[in-house]
N, C-alpha and C positions, 0 to 999 in steps of 0.2 A: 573614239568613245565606244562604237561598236565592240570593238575587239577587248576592251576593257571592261566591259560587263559583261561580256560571254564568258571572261578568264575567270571571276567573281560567280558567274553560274557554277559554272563546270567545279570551282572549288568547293561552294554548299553542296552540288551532287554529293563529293565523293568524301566532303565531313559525314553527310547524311547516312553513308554508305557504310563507314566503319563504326558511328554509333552502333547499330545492333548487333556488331561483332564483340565490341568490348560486353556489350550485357549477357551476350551468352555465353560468354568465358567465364563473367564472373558467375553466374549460376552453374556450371559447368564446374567449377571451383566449390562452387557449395555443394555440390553433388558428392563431388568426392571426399571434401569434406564428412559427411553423413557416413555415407558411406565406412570411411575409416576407422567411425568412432560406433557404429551398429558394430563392423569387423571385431574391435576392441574389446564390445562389450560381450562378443559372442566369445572370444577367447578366454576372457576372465572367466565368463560362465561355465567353459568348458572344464579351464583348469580347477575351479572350484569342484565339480564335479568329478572331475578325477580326482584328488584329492581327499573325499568325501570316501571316493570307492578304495582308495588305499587303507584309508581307518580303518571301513567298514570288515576288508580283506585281515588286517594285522586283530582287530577285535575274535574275529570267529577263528586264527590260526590259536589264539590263544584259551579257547572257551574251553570247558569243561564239558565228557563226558555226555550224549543227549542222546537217548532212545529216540524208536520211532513218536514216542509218544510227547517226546519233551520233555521227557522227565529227566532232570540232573542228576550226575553220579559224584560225588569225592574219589580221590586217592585216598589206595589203603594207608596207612601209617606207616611210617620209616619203621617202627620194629616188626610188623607183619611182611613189608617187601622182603626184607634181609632173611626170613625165615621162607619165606616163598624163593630166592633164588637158593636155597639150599637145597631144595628138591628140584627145581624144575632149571634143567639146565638149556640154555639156548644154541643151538647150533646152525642156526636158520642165515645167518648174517644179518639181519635185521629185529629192530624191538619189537617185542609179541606186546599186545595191548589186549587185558581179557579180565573179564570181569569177575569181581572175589566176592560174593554174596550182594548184598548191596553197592559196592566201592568197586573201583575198578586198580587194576595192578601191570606193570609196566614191568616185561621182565627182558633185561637187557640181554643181548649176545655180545659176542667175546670174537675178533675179528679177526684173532690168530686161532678160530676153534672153530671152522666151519665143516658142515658136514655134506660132499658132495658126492656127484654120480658122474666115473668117468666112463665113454662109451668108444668103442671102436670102429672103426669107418674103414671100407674096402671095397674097391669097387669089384662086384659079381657078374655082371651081364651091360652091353648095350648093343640098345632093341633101335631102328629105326633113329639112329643117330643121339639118340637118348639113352646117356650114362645112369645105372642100376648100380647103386651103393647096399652095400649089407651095411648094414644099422644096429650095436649092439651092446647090452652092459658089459662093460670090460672090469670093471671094479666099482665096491661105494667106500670113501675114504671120511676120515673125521670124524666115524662112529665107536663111540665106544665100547667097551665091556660094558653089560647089565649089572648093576649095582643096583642091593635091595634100598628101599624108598627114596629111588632118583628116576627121573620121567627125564628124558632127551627131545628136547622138542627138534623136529626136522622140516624139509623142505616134504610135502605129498609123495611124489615120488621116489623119495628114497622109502617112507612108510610101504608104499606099497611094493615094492621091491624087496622086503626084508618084512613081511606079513606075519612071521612069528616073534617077531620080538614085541613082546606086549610094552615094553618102555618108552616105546618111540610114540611121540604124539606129533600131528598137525593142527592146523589152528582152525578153528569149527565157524560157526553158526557167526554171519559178519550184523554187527551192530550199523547204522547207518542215523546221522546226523539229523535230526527230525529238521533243522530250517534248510541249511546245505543240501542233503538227499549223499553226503558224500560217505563212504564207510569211514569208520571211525576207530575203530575194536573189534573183537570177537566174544561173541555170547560164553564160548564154552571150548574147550579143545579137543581132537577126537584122535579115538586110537585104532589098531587094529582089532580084529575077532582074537586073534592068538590060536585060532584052528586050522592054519593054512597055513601051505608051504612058500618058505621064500623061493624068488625068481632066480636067485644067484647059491651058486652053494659056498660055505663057510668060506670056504678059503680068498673067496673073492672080497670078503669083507674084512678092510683094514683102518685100523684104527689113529 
């Protein structure tokens, strides 16, 4: 009889024992549970939000026109562009965006018709294990003949490289996005003086 209710003890102990294992597993379960579904909800909120910032990104690629002030521009009219690329031709590799009184005007370039600056490299000297390259205009190519009322618009450095040619314009005064802060356009275009001597003589300028 002894041994018979000690084996009956010893068995309540070690029911006793694994009860509060099973409850803290199942809280432990509920934890992760929560857990999973906070996780969830932070995901969804997350992608909402990016998603949010997509629109917002494809909305302002698409806006029109905005001073510092905020103020909206239109495009000039398809018959004003088409007279506007008759005089101002692009040479730049890239669209000039610049503003036509009120309206703003978008004047493409032509990416068989670019105008650059090729340079020569030589090395002259090395000082202290440090190689001295001469650095220098070799030619400006893609520039044309001066034709009375046609403007070439060019990259800055070829303008100043070639400072008598009153035709050549770069693109001036930069407009910038009043929400963005991002430039946007250009105010106006600018040329040389036309009182100054170019940096290369004629021959190095090919068309």
């Amino acid at each position: 009889m002894t041994n018979s209710s000690s084996k009956k003890k010893a068995t309540k102990k070690k029911a006793s024992k694994k009860a509060p294992r099973k409850k803290v597993a199942k809280k432990t379960a509920k934890k992760a549970v929560k857990r999973e579904e906070t996780k969830s909800e932070s995901t969804v909120a997350v992608e909402e939000k990016n998603n949010q910032s997509n629109t917002d990104t494809q909305k302002q690629t698409v806006s029109p026109v905005v001073q510092e002030t905020g103020q909206e521009y239109e495009q000039v009219d398809s018959v004003t562009l088409e007279r506007i690329k008759t005089k101002f031709n692009n040479l730049t590799g890239y669209p000039i965006r610049v503003m036509c009184g009120n309206k703003w005007a978008e004047i493409p370039c032509d990416l068989s018709k670019i105008a650059r600056v090729l340079y020569s490299v030589a090395l002259r000297d090395n000082m202290e294990g440090i190689d001295i390259y001469a650095h220098g205009i070799n030619s400006v190519t893609g520039v044309p003949e001066p034709v009375d009322g046609m403007y070439n618009l060019v990259l800055p450095e070829i303008r100043f490289i070639l400072q008598n040619r009153n035709d050549l314009l770069t693109h001036g005064e930069l407009i910038y996005d009043g929400k963005t802060n991002r430039p946007i356009g250009f105010k106006n275009l600018f040329c040389s003086p036309g009182d100054s001597e170019n940096l290369v003589g004629d021959d190095a300028v090919k068309s």
